[in-house]
C-alpha positions, 0 to 999 in steps of 0.5 A, a space after each residue: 744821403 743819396 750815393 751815385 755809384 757805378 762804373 767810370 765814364 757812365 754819367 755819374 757826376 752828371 746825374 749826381 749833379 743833376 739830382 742835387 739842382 732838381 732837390 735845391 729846385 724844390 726848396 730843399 738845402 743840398 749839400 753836393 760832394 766828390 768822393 772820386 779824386 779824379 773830382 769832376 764836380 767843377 768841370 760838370 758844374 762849370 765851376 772853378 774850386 779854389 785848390 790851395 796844396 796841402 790844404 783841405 777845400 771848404 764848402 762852395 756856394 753854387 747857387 741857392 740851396 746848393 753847397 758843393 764839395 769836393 773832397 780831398 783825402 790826400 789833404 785831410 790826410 795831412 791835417 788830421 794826422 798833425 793834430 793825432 801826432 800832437 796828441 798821441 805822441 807827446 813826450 811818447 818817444 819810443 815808449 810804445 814801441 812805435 814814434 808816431 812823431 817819425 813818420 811823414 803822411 806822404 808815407 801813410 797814402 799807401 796804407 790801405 783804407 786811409 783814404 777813404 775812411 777819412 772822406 767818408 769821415 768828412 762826409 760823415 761830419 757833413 752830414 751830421 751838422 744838420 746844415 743840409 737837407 740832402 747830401 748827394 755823393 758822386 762817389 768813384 768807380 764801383 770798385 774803390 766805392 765798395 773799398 771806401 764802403 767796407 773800410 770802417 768795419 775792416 778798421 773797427 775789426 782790426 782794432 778791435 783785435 789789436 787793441 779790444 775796447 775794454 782795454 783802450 778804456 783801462 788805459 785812458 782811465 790809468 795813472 800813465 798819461 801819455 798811454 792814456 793820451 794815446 788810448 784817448 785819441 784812438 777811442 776819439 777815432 774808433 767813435 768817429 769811425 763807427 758814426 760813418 759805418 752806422 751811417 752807411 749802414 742805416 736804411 732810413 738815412 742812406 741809399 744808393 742809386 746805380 747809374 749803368 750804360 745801355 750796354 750788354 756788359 751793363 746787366 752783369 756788373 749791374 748785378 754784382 753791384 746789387 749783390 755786393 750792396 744785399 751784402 753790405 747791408 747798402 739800400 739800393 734804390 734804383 738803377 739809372 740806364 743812362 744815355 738812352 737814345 730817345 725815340 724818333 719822331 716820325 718820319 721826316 727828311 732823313 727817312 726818306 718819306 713825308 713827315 708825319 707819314 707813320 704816324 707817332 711813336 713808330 718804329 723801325 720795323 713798323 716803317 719797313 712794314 709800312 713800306 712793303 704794304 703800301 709798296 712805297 718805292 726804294 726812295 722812301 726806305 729810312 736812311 741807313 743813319 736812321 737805320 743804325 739809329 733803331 737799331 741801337 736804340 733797339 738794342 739798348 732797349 732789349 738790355 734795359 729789359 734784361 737789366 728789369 728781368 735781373 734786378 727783381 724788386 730794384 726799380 729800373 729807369 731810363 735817361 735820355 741821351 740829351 745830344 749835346 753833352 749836359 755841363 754848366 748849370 743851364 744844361 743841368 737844370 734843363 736835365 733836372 726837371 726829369 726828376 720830381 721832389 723825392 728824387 726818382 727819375 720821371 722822365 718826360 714823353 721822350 724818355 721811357 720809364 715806368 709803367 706799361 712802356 715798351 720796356 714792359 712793366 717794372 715793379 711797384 716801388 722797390 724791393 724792402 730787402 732786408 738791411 740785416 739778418 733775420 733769426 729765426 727758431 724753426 724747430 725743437 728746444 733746448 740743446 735740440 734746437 735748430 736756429 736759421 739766419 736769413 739774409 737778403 743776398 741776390 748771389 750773380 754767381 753761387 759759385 763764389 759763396 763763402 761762409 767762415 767763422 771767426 770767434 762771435 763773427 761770421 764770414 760771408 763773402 760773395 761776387 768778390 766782396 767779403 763781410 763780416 757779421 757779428 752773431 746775435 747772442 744765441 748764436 754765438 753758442 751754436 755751431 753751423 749745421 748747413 748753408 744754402 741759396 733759398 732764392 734771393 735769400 741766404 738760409 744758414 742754420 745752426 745748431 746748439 753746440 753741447 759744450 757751452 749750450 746752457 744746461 
């Protein structure tokens, strides 16, 4: 499963749809989904989805080897709630303190995570059929992706508390039908909501490619975003710089001087130096459109480098600024062929990618940061031991770690997310001696606590 994530207006969709088309090329069955609800598939694709109100859309054939989907949570709401209410409310009353049966979802909209938990459910589901070789999910802006990230631990954690597991299983196996009729449906969800968490978090089956704009802001929420996915455990591929303004050809009618007059590949600054040697006349001096035009793309070019300097280990690719806006199927083809069968970004002649471009060199392949902590024994024995958990986490701003401890559950936050961890077994009998930023990676070491270190 491959996540499109970043910022509202960069291109997602687009290169979303631009991937699946390049997959379905190469023969293989691809399943296209929206996560967004502002859904913008149709109108990328040139294709009218078939809305009924009130009911969750099915999967639409596009072509061959593309199925597309956009997912409507607010619709899903309503029909998985009927069946829960149907089973957990049976003759419940006010039994349990709470009647299903009297509420309406409308009115569970605004609970946070329902939404999102329940397409990523749907997702989930879809992705489990083993109908589709690949799904590629155009997800919402980074922000609400992250919510819909981090919904099923927050879920899981809650219920957990509220209602251990242990529990819900005595209840379902008891002698009181409608407690084990309630016990049974929220272990039915409990389970379907761990399949999407370990589907998220499983390496080998998902990964995320972060599609930015060439711009200064770009670097920084670039790097929140890498940070954010170390931290949740999500498997950044690479990060997608689109619309980069191509490189001109050489100088034609705009620049003022004959075509093919510099050369290929020039720039802007080797046409004015061009000029000043051969003391060509003022006529011949670029345009001030073409002026502008290096100028941009010189900048643009300078954040692409800083963004490779920041995002050690992530690969960093360019896509052209195709001109006209890509939509319709034909245009989008056209796009697709700049991606080759595994879905990486080659670009062509006209887009800089990876290599000893201009841009400069970018790493070999990409980083295999670590999808979980690593403990580790670094010294002593017994109740002198020192234990040291290691975990990838490229931090933007270190003033933002927090680390806390809740029961066998360990808090780390970091650039405005927050996860928790559960702690491997020998150290849930530890306590935490010290924390710090070794580089990239978080070291925190524990110590035996005495009390309950086995003797």
């Amino acid at each position: 499963m491959e996540l499109f994530i970043g910022k509202g207006g960069v291109g997602k969709t687009t290169l979303a749809c631009a991937t699946a088309l390049a997959y379905a090329r190469h023969g293989r069955r691809v399943l296209l989904a929206s996560l967004d609800q502002a859904h913008s598939l149709g109108d990328a694709l040139g294709f009218r989805f078939q809305h009924v109100p009130g009911v969750s859309p099915g999967v639409a054939a596009v072509q061959p080897g593309l199925d597309v989907i956009e997912v409507d949570s607010l619709a899903l709401l309503e029909d998985r709630f009927r069946g829960v209410v149907a089973l957990a409310a049976v003759g419940a009353g006010h039994d349990h303190g709470f009647d299903l049966g009297a509420l309406d979802p409308a009115e569970l909209t605004g609970l946070p995570g329902v939404q999102e938990i329940l397409a990523l459910l749907e997702i989930t589901d879809f992705a489990e059929t083993g109908n589709w070789d690949v799904v590629v999910l155009d997800c919402p802006p980074s922000a609400d992706m992250l919510r819909i990230i981090t919904a099923p631990d927050m879920l899981l954690g809650y219920l957990e508390r509220v209602w251990p597991a242990h529990n819900r299983t005595m209840t379902a196996i008891g002698l009181d039908l409608k407690k084990a009729l309630l016990a049974a449906t929220v272990q039915e969800i409990a389970t379907a909501v761990t399949s999407a968490r370990d589907l998220i978090a499983d390496r080998t089956r998902t990964g995320a490619k972060l599609v930015t704009a060439p711009e200064r802001v770009a670097v920084a929420e670039s790097a929140r975003v890498r940070s954010a996915a170390a931290l949740l455990g999500l498997r950044l591929d690479a990060v997608l710089v689109n619309k980069v303004l191509p490189e001109l050809p050489a100088a034609g009618p705009f620049s003022g001087g004959a075509a093919g007059s510099y050369g290929p590949r020039v720039s802007y600054s080797e046409m004015l130096a061009a000029d000043a040697r051969d003391r060509r006349p003022a006529a011949a001096v670029p345009h001030p459109a073409v002026q502008w035009y290096f100028n941009r793309r010189g900048e643009q070019l300078d954040v692409v480098a800083e963004l490779r300097q920041r995002m050690g280990g992530v690969r960093v690719a360019v896509v052209s600024h195709t001109g006209a806006e890509p939509v319709g199927l034909n245009s989008l083809s056209a796009l697709s062929y700049g991606i080759d069968a595994s879905g990486d970004w080659v670009g062509s002649d006209a887009i800089p990618m990876l290599g000893t471009d201009v841009l400069g060199s970018d790493t070999e392949g990409v980083l295999s940061a670590e999808g979980g902590p690593v403990v580790r024994l670094e010294s002593e024995a017994g109740v002198h031991s020192v234990f040291a958990m290691r975990m990838h986490l490229p931090v933007v701003d270190p003033s933002t770690l927090q680390l806390g401890r809740v029961e066998d559950d360990l808090i780390v936050g970091a650039d405005g997310v927050r996860r928790r961890l559960r702690l491997a077994p020998v150290l849930r009998r530890c306590t935490v001696d010290a924390a710090e930023l070794d580089g990239d990676q978080l070291v925190i070491r524990f110590r035996p606590d005495p009390q309950v270190w086995p003797k």
